[in-house]
C-alpha atoms as an extended CHARMM CRD file, in Angstrom:
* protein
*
       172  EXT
         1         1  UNK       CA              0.0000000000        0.0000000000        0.0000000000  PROA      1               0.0000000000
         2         2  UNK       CA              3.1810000000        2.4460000000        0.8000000000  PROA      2               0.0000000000
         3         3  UNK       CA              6.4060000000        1.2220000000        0.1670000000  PROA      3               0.0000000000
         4         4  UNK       CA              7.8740000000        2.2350000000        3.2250000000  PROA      4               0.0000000000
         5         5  UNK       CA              4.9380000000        2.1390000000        5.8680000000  PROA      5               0.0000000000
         6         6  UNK       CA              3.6280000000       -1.1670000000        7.1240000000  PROA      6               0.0000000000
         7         7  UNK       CA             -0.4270000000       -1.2750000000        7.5850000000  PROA      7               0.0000000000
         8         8  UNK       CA             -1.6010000000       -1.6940000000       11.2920000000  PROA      8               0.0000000000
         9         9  UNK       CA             -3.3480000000       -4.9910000000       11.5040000000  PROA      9               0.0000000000
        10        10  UNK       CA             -4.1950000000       -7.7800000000       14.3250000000  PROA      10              0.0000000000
        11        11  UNK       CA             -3.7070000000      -11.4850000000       13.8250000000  PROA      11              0.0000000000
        12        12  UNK       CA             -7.4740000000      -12.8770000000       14.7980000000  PROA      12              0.0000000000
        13        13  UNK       CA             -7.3140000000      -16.3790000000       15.4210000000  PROA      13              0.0000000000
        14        14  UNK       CA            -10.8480000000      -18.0150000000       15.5480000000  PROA      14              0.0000000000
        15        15  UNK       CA            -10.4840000000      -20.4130000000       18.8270000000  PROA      15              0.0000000000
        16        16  UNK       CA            -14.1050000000      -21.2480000000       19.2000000000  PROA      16              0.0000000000
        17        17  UNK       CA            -16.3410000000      -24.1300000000       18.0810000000  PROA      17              0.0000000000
        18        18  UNK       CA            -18.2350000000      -22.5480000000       15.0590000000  PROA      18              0.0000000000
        19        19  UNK       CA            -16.9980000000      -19.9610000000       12.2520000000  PROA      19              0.0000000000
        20        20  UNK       CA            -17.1510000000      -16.1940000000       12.7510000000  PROA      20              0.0000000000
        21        21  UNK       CA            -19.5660000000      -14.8270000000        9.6840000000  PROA      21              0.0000000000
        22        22  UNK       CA            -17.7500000000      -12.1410000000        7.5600000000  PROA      22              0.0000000000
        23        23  UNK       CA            -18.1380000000       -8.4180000000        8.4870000000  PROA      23              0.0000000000
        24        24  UNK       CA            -17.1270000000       -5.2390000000        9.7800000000  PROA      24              0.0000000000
        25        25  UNK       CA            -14.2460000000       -4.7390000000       12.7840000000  PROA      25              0.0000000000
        26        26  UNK       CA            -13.6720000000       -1.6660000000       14.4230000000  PROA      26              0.0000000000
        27        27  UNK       CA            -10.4510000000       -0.8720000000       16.1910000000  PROA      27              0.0000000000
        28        28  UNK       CA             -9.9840000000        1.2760000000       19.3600000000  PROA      28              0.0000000000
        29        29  UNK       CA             -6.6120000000        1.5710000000       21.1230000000  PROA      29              0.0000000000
        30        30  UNK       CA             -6.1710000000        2.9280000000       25.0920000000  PROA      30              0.0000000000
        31        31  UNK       CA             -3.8200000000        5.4680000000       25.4200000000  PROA      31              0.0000000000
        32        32  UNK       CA             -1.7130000000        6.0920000000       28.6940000000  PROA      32              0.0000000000
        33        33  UNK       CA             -4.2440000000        8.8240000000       29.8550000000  PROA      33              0.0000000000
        34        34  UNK       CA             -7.2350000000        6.3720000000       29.7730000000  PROA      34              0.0000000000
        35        35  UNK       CA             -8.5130000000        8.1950000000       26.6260000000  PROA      35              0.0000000000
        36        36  UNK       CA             -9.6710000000        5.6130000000       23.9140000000  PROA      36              0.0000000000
        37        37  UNK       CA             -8.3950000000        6.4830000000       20.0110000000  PROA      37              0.0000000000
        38        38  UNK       CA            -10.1910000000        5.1410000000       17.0590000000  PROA      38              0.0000000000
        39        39  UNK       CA             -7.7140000000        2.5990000000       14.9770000000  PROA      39              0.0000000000
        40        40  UNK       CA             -9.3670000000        2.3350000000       11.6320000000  PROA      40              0.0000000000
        41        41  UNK       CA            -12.0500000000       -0.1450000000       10.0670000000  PROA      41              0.0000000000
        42        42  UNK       CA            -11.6970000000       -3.5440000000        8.3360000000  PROA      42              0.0000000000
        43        43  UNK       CA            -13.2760000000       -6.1710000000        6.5200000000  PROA      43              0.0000000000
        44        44  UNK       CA            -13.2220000000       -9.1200000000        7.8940000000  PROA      44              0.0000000000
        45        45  UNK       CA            -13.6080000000      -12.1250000000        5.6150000000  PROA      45              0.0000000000
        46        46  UNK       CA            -15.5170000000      -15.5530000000        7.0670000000  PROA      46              0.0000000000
        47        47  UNK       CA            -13.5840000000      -16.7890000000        9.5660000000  PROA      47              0.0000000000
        48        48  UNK       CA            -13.6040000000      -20.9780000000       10.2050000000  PROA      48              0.0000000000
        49        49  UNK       CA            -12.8860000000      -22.6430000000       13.4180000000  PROA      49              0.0000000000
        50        50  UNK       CA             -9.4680000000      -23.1470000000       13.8600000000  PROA      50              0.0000000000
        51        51  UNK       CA             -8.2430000000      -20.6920000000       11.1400000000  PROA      51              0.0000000000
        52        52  UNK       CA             -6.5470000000      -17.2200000000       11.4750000000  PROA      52              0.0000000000
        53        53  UNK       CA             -6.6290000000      -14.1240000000        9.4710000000  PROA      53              0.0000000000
        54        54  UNK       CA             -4.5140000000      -10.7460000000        9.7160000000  PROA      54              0.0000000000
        55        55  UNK       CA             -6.8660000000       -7.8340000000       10.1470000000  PROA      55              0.0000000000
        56        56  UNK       CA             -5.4000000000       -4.2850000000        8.3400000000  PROA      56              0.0000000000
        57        57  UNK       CA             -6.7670000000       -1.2470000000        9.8930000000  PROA      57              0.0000000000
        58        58  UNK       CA             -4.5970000000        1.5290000000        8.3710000000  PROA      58              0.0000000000
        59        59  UNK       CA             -0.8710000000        2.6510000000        7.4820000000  PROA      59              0.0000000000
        60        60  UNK       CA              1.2860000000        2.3320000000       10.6120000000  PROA      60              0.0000000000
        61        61  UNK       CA              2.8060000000        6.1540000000        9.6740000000  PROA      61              0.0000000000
        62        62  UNK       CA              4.8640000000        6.2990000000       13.1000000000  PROA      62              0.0000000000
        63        63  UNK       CA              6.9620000000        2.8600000000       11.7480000000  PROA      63              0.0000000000
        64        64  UNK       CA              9.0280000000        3.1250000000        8.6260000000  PROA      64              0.0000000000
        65        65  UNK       CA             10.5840000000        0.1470000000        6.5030000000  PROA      65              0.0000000000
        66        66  UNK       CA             13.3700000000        0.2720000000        4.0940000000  PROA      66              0.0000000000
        67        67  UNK       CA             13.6930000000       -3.1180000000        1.1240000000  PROA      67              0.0000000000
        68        68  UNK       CA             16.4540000000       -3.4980000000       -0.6840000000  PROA      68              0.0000000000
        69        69  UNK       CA             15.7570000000       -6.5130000000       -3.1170000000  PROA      69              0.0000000000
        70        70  UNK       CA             19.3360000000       -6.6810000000       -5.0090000000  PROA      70              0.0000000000
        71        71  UNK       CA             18.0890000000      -10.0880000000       -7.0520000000  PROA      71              0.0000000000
        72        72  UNK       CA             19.7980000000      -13.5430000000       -7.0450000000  PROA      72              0.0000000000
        73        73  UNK       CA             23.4980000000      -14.6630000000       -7.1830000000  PROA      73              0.0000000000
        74        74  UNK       CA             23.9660000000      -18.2450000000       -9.1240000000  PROA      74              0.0000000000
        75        75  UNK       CA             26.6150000000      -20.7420000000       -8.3750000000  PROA      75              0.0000000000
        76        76  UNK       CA             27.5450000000      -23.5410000000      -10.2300000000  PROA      76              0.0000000000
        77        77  UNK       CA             29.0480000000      -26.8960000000       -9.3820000000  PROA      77              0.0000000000
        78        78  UNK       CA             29.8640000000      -29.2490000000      -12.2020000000  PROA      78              0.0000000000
        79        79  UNK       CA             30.7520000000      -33.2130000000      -11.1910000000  PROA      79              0.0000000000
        80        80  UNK       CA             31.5370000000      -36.1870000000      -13.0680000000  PROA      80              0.0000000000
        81        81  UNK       CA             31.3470000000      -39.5200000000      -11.5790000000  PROA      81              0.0000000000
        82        82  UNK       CA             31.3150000000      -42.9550000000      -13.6420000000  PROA      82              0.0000000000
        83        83  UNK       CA             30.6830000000      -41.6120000000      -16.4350000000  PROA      83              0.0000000000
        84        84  UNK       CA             27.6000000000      -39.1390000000      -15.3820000000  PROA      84              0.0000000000
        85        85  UNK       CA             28.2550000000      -35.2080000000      -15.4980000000  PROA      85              0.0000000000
        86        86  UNK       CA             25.8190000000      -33.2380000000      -13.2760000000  PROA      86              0.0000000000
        87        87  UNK       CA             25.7310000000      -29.5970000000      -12.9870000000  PROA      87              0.0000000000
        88        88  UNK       CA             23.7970000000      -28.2940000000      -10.2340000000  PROA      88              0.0000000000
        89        89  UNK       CA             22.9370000000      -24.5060000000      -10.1990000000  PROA      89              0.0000000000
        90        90  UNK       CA             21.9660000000      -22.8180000000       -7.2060000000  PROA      90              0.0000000000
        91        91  UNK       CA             20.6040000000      -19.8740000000       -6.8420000000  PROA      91              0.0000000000
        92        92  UNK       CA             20.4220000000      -17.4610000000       -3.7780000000  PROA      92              0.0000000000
        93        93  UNK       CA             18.0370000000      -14.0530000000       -3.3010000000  PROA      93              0.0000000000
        94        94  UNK       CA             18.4820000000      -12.3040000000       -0.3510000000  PROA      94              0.0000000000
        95        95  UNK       CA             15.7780000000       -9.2770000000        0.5500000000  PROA      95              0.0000000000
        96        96  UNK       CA             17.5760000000       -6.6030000000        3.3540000000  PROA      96              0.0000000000
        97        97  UNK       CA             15.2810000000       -4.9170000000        5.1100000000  PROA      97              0.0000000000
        98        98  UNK       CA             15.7360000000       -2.0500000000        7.7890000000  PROA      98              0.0000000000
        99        99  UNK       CA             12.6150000000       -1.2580000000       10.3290000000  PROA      99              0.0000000000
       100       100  UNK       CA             12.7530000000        2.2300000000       12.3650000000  PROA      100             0.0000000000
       101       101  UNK       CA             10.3340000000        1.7350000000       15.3590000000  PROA      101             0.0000000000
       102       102  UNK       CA              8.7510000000        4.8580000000       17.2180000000  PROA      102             0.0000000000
       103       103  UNK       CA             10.4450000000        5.9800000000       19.4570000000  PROA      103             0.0000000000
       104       104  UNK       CA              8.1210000000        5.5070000000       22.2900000000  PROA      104             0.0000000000
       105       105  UNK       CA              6.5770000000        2.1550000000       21.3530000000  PROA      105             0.0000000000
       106       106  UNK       CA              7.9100000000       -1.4670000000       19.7390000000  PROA      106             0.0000000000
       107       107  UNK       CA              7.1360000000       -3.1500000000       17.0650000000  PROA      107             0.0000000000
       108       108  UNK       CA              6.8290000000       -6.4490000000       15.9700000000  PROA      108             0.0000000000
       109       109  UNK       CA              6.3810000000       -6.4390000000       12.1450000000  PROA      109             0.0000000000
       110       110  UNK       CA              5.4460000000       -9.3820000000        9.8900000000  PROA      110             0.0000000000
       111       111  UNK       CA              6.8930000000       -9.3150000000        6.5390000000  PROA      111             0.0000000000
       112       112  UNK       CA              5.0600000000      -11.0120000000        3.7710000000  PROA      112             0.0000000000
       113       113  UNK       CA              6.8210000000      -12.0770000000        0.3000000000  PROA      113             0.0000000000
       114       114  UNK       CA              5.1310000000      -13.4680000000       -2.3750000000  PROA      114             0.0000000000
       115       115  UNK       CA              6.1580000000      -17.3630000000       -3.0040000000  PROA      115             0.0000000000
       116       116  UNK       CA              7.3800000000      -18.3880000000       -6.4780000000  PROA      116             0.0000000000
       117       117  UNK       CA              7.5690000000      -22.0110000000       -7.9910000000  PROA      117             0.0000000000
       118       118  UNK       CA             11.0200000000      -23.6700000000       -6.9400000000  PROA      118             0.0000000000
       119       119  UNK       CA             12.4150000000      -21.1200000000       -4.8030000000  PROA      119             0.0000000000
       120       120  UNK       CA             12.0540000000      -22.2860000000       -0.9910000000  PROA      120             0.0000000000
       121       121  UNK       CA             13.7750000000      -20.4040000000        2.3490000000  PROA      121             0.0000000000
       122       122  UNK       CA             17.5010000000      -20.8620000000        2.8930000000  PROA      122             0.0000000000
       123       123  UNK       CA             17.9740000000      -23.9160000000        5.2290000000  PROA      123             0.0000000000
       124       124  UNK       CA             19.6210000000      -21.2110000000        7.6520000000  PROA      124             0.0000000000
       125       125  UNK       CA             16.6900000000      -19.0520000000        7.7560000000  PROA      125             0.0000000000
       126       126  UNK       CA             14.2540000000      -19.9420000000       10.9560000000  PROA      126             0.0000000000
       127       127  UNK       CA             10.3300000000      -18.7090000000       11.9320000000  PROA      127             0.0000000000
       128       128  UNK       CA              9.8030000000      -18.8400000000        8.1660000000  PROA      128             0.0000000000
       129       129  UNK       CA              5.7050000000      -19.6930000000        7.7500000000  PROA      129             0.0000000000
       130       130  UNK       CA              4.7750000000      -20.5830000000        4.6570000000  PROA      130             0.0000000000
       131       131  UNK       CA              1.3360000000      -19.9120000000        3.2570000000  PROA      131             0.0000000000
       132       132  UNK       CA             -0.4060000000      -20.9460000000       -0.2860000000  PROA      132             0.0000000000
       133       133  UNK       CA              0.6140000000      -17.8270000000       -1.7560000000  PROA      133             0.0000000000
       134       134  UNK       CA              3.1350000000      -15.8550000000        0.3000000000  PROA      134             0.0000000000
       135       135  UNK       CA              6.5150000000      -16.4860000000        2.8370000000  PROA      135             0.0000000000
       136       136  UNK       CA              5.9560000000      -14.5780000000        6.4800000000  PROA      136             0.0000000000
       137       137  UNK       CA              8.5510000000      -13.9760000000        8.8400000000  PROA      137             0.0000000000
       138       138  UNK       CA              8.4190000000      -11.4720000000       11.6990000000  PROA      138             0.0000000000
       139       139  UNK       CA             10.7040000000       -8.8830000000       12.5910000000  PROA      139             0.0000000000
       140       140  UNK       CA             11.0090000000       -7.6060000000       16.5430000000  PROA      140             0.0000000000
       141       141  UNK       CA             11.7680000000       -3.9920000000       16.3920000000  PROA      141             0.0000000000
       142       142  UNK       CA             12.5190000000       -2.0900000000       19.8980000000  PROA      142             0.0000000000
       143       143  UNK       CA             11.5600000000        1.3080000000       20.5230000000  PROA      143             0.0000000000
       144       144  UNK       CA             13.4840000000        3.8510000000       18.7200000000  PROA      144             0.0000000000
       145       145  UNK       CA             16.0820000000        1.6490000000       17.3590000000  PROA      145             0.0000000000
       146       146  UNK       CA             16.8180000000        0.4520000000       13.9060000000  PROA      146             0.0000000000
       147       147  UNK       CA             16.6730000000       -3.4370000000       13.3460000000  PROA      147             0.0000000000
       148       148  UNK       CA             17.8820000000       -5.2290000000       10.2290000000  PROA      148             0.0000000000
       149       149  UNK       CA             16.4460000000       -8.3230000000        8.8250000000  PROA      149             0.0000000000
       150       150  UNK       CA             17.0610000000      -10.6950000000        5.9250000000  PROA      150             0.0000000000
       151       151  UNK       CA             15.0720000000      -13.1540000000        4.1810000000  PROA      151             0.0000000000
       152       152  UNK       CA             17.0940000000      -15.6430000000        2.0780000000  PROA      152             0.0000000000
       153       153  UNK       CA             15.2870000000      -17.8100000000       -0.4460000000  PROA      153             0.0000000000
       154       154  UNK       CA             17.4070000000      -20.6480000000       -3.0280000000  PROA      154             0.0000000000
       155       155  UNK       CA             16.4670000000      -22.2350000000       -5.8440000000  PROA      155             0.0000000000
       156       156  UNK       CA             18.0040000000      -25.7120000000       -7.0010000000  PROA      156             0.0000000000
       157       157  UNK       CA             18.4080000000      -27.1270000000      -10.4980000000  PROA      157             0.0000000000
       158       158  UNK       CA             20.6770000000      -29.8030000000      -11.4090000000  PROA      158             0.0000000000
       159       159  UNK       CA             20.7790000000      -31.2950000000      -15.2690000000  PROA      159             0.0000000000
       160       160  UNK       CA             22.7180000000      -35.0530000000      -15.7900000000  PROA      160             0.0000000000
       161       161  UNK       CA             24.2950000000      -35.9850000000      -18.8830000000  PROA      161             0.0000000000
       162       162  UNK       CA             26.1610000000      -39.0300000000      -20.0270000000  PROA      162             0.0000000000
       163       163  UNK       CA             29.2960000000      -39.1980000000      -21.1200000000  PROA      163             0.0000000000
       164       164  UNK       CA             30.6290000000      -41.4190000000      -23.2670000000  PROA      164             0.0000000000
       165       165  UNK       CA             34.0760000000      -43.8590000000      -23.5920000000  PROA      165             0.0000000000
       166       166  UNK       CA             34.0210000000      -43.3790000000      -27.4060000000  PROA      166             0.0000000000
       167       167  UNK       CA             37.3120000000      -41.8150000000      -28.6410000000  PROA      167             0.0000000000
       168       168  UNK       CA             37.1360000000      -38.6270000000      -30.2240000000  PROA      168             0.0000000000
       169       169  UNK       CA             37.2760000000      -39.8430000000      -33.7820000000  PROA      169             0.0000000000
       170       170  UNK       CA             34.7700000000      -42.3170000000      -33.0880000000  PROA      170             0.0000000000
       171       171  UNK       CA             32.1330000000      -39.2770000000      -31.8970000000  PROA      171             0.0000000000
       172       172  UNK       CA             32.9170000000      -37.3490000000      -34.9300000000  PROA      172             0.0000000000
């Protein structure tokens, strides 16, 4: 919605024995002084038992995020064992990103990415959910301070080939 504002949202978790019907939510946060603020609206969809949705009232415009996507790296490892060459290629993108909490409040942001086919988290990346659609990963930012995040993804391909104990004027 803005690239470098996060949306205010609540992860609702339905915990009961029936499913919540879809409609409207209306958010109110308590201030220090007792005073209640209004949050924003949202639309919630139909909730089942046992699912969870994330609830977006409105930009976060105290919080601000900073991506830096620089695209992926290849490397290439070529083997040949009796008689079988296989080159594996694997590939490595790696999305930096930089959070700036308020000064007076944390924040703990969740960062969605949008899956594509073959590409899976780096084994050394952890508290990596994975949905039908999108990777989520949360990022615990303190109170005025800075906090820097990665999320790694790889993609794998390998290709065999045979190769052959014909001489070379034999091939030709």
């Amino acid at each position: 919605v803005a690239a470098r504002r996060p949306l205010a949202a609540v992860r609702l978790r339905n915990d009961g024995d029936t499913g919540l019907p879809a409609g409207i939510v209306t958010a109110y946060d308590a201030a220090a002084d007792g005073s209640v603020n209004f949050v924003g609206d949202a639309q919630l969809p139909l909730l089942p038992k046992g699912s969870f949705k994330f609830v977006t009232f409105a930009l976060d415009a105290k919080t601000d995020i900073r991506r830096n996507d620089e695209g992926a790296t290849e490397s290439v490892l070529g083997k040949a064992v009796n008689g079988v060459l296989t080159v594996t290629t694997k590939s490595r993108r790696t999305i930096d990103y930089e959070v700036t909490a308020p000064p007076d409040e944390d924040r703990d942001i969740v960062v969605e990415e949008p899956r594509v086919d073959g590409w899976r988290p780096a084994p050394d990346m952890k508290g990596v959910e994975e949905t039908p659609a999108r990777y989520r990963f949360k990022i615990e930012a303190p109170k005025g301070k800075t906090t820097k995040a990665s999320l790694s993804l790889e993609h794998t391909n390998s290709q065999t080939g045979t190769l052959t104990p014909l001489a070379p004027e034999d091939i030709l």
